[in-house]
ZAMAR-403297 format. One line per 4 residues: number of its first residue (from 1); their letters; for each residue y, x negated, z negated of N, C-alpha, C. Coordinates in nm, 4 decimals, always signed. Each point is the difference from the previous one (the first is absolute). Last residue first. Layout:
<rs>
NUM = A = Y/X/Z/Y/X/Z/Y/X/Z ~ ...
</rs>
This chain:
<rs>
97 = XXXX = -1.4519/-2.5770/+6.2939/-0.0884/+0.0381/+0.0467/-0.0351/+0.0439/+0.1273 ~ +0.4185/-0.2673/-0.3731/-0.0487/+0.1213/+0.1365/-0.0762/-0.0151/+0.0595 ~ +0.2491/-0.2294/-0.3866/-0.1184/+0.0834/-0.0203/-0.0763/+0.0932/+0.1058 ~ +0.3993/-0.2547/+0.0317/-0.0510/-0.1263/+0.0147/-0.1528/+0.1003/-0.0791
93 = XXXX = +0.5214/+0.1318/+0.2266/-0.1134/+0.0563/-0.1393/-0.1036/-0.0709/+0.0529 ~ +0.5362/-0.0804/+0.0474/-0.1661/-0.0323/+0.0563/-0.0701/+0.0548/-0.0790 ~ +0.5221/+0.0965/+0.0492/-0.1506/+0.0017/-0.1221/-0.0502/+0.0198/+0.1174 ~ +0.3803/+0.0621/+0.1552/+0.0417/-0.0874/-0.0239/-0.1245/-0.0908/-0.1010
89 = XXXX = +0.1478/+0.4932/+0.2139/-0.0174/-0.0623/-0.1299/+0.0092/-0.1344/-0.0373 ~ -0.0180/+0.1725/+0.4588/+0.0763/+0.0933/-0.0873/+0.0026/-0.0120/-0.1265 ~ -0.2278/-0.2977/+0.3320/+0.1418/+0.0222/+0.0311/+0.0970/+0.1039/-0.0983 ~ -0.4950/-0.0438/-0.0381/+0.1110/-0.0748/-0.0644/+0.1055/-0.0336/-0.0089
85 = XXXX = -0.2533/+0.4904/+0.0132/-0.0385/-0.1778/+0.0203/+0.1241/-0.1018/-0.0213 ~ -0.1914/+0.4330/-0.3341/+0.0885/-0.0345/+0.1668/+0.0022/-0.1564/+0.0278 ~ -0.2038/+0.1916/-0.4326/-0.0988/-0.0500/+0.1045/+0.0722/+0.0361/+0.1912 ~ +0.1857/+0.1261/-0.4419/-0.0127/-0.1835/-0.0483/-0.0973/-0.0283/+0.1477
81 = XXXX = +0.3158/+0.4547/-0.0980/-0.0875/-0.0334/+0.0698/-0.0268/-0.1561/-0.0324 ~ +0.3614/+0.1517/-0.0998/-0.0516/+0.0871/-0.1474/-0.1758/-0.0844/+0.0668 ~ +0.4967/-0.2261/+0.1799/-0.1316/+0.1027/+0.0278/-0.0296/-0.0063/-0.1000 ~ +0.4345/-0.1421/+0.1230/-0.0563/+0.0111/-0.1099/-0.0931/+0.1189/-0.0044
77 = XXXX = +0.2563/-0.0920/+0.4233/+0.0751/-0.0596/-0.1366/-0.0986/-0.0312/-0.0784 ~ -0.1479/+0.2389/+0.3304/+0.0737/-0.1189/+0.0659/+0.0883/-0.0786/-0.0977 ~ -0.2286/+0.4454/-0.0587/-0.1075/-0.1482/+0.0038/+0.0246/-0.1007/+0.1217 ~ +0.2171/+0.3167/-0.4645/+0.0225/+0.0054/+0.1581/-0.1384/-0.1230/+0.0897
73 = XXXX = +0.1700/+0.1819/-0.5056/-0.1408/-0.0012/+0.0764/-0.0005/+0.0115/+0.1630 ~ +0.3658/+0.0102/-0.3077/-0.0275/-0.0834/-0.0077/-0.1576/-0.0301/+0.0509 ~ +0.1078/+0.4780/-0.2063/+0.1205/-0.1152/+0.0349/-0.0696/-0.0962/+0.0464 ~ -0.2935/+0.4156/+0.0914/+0.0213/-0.0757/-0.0903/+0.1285/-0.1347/+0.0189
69 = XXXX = -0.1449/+0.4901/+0.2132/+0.0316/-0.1144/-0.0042/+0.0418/-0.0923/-0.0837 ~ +0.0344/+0.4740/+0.0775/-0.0664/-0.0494/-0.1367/-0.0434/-0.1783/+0.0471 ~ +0.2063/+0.2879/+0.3120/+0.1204/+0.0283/-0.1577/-0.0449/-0.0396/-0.0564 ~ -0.2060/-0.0148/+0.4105/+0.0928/-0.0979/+0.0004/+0.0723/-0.0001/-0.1228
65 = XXXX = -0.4007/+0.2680/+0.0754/-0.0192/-0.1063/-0.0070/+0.0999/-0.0632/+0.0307 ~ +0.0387/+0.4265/+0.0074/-0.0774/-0.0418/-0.1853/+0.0168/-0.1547/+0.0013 ~ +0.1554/+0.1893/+0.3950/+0.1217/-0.0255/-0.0410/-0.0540/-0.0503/-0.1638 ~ -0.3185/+0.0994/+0.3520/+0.0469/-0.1365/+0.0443/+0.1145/-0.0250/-0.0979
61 = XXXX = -0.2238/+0.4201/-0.0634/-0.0831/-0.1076/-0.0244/+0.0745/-0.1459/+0.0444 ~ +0.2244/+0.4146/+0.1489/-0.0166/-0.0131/-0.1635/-0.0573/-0.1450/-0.0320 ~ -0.0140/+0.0972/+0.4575/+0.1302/-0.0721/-0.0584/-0.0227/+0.0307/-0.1164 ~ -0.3663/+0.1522/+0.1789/+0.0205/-0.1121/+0.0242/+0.0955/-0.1190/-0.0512
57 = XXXX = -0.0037/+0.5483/+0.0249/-0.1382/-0.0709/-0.1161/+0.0254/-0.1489/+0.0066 ~ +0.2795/+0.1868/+0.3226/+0.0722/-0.0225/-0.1261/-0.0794/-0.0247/-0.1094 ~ -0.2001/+0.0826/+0.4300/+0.0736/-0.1556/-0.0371/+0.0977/+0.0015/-0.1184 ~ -0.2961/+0.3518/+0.1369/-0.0969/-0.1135/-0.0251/+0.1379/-0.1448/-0.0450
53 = XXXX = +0.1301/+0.4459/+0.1262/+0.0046/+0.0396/-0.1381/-0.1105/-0.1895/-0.0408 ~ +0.1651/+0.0321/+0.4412/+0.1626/+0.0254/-0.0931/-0.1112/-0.0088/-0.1625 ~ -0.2823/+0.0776/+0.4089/+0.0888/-0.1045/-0.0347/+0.0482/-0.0658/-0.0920 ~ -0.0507/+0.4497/+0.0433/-0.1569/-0.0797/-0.0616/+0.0288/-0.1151/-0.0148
49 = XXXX = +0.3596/+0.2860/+0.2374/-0.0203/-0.0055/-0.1715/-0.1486/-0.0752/-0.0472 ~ +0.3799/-0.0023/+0.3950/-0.1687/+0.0154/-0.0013/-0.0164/-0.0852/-0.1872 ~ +0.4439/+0.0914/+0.2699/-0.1017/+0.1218/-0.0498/-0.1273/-0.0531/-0.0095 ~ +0.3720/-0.2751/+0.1338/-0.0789/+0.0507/+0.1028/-0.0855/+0.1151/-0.0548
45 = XXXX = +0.2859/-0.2627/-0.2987/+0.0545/+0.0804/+0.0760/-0.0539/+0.0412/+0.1112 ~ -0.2094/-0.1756/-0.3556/+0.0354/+0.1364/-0.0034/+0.0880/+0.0222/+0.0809 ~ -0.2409/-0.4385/+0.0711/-0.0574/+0.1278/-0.0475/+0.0281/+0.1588/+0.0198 ~ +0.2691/-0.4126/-0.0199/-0.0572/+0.0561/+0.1517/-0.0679/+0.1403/-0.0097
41 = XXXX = +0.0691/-0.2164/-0.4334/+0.1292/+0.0528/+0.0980/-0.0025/+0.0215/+0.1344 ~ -0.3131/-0.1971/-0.2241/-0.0445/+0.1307/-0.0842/+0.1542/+0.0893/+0.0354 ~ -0.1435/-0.4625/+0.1747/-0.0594/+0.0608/+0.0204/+0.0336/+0.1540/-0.0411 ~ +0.2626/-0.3247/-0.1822/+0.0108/-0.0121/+0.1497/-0.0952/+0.1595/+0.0708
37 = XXXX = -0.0871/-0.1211/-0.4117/+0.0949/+0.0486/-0.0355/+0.1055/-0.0027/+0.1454 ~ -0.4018/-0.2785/-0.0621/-0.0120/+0.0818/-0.0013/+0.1195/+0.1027/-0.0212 ~ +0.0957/-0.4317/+0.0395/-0.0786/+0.0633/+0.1323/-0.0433/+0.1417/+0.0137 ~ +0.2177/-0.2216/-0.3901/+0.0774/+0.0365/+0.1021/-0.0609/+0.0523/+0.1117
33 = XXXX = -0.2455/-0.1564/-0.3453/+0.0544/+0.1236/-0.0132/+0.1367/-0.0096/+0.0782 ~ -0.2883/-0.3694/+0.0751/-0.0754/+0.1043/+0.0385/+0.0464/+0.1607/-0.0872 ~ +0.3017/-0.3989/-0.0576/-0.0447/+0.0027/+0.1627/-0.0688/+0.1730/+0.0054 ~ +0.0446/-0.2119/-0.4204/+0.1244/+0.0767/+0.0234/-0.0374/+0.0595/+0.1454
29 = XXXX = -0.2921/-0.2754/-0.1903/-0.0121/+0.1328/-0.0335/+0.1173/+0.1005/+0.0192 ~ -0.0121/-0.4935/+0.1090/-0.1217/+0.1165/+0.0811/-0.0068/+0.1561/-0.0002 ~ +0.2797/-0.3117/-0.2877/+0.0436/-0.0017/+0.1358/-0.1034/+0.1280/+0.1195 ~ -0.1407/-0.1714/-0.4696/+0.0979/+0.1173/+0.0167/+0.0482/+0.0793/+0.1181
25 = XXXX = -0.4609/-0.3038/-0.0291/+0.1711/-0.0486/-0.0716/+0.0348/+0.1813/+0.0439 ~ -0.4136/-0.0492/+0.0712/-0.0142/-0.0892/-0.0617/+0.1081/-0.0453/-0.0175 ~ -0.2600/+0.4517/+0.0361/+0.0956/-0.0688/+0.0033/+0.0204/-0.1458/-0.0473 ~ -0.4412/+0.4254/+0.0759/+0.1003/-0.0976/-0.0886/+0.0857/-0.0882/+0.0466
21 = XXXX = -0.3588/+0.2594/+0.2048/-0.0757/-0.1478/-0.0451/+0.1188/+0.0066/-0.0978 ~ +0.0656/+0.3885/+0.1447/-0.1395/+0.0025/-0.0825/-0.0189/-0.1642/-0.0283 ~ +0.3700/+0.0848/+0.2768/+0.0030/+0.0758/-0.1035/-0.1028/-0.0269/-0.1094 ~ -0.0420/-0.0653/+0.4465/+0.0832/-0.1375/-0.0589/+0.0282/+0.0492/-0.1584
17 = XXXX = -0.1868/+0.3265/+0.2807/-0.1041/-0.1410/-0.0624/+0.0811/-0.0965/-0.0580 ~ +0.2284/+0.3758/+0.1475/-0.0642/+0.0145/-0.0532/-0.0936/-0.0938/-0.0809 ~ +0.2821/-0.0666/+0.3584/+0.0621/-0.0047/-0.1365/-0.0569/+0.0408/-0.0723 ~ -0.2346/+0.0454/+0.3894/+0.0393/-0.1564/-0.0165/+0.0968/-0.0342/-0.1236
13 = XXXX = -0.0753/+0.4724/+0.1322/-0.1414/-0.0670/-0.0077/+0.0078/-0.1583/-0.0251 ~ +0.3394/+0.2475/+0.1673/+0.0393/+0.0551/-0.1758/-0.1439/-0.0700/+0.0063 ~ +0.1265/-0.0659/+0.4224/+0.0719/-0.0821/-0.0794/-0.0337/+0.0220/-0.1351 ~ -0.2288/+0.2803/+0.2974/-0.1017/-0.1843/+0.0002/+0.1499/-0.0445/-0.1050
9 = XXXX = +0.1619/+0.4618/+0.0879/-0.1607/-0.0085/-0.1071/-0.0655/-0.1436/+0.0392 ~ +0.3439/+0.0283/+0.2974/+0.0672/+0.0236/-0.1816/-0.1039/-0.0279/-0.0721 ~ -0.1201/+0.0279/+0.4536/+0.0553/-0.1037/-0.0258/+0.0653/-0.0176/-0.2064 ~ -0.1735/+0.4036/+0.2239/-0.1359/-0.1077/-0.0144/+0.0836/-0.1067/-0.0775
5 = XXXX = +0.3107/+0.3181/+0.1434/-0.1018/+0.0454/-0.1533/-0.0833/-0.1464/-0.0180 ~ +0.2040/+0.0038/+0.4315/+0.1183/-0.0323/-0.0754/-0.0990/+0.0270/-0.1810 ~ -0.2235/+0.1682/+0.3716/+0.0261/-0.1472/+0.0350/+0.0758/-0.0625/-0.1540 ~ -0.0403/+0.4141/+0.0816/-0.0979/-0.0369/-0.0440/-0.0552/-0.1415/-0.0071
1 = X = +0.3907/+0.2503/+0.2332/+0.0205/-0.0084/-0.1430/-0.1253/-0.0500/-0.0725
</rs>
């Protein structure tokens, strides 16, 4: 079973950060609150409440960040971001250092 903990706690550590840098379409953000919410159902049905109590901290935060998502700020449609490259925007930024 310690096996199985480690593994959870490196997944909630990688949604975590992804978390902290910020989302860059929706899509993502849907992803990494499904994952987590994956996680936080394993969680409780194996009893291991530390787990359980770290990844629903997790899924809150992943669900702040898919409900407040801004319309239309997807950054495959219509980046907020002006400095994605170009395949994704389509703007040379011709000021770049």
């Amino acid at each position: 079973m310690a096996d199985k903990d480690k593994r959870q706690n490196k997944k909630l550590d990688r949604i975590q950060g992804r978390l902290d840098r910020g989302m860059k379409s929706k899509r993502k953000a849907e992803r990494n609150l499904d994952r987590a919410e994956k996680i936080t159902h394993k969680a409780n049905k194996a009893g291991n409440f530390e787990t359980y109590n770290r990844a629903t901290t997790v899924a809150d935060q992943a669900l702040d960040q898919y409900a407040n998502f801004p319309e239309g700020a997807d950054a495959f449609n219509n980046p907020i971001n002006k400095t994605a490259p170009f395949y994704k925007t389509g703007n040379i930024n011709y000021n770049k250092k």
